[in-house]
N, C-alpha and C positions, 0 to 999 in steps of 0.2 A: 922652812920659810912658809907664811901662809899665804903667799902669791903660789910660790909655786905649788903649792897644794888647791891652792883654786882652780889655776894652767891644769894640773892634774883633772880635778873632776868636770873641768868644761869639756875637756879633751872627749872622758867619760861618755858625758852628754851628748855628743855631736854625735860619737859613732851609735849609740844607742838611735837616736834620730835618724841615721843615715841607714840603717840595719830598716828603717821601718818605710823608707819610697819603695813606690811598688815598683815591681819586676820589670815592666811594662814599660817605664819611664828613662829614655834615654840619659837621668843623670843617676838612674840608679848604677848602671852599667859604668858612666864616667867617674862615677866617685867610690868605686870597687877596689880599686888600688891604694887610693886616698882613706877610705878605710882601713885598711891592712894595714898602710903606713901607722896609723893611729895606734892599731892592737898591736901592733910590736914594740909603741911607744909606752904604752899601758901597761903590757907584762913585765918591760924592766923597770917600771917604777912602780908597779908592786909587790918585787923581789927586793926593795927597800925596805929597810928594818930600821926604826928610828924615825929621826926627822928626815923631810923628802926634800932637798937642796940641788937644784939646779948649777950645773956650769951658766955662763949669760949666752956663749952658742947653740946650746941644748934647750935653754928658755928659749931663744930666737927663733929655733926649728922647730919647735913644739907649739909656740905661737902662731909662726905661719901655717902650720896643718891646722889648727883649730881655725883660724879664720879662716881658710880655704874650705874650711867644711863648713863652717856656717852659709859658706857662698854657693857651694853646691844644694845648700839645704834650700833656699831663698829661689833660687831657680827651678828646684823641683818644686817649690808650692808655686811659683810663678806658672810653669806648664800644666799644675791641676787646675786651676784658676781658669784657663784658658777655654 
C-alpha cells in the first residue's frame, strides 16, 4: 500500500532528524526511547519482502510514533530559537 510506504519513510525521516538534536538539548535525551521505538519499527519493515501492508493497529501505532516525533522535533527547534 502506498500510504503505508509513505508511514514507512516519514517514520525514516523523523528519526534521521531526531539522530541530529544536539546532545545538549533536553529533548535530545526525552526523545532517546522515542527513537528506538522508531528503529525497531523500521527494521521489521524492512525484513518485508514485497509489498509493505500494514495491519490498521500497526498503522495507528506507527502513526502515533511519527507524530510524536515530529513533536519532539518542533520543541527542540523551539529551545534553539530561544
Amino acid at each position: 500500500m502506498d500510504e503505508d510506504r509513505q508511514l514507512y519513510e516519514q517514520a525514516r525521516l523523523v528519526v534521521q532528524r531526531l539522530e541530529r538534536i544536539s546532545a545538549d538539548s533536553i529533548w535530545a535525551r526525552r526523545s532517546s526511547g522515542h527513537r528506538g521505538a522508531l528503529l525497531r519499527w523500521i527494521e521489521q519493515l524492512e525484513k518485508v519482502e514485497g509489498e509493505l501492508e500494514l495491519l490498521p493497529e500497526e498503522k495507528m501505532r506507527l502513526k502515533s510514533l511519527v507524530d510524536a516525533g515530529f513533536r519532539f522535533l518542533e520543541r527542540a527547534a523551539q529551545e534553539r530559537l530561544r
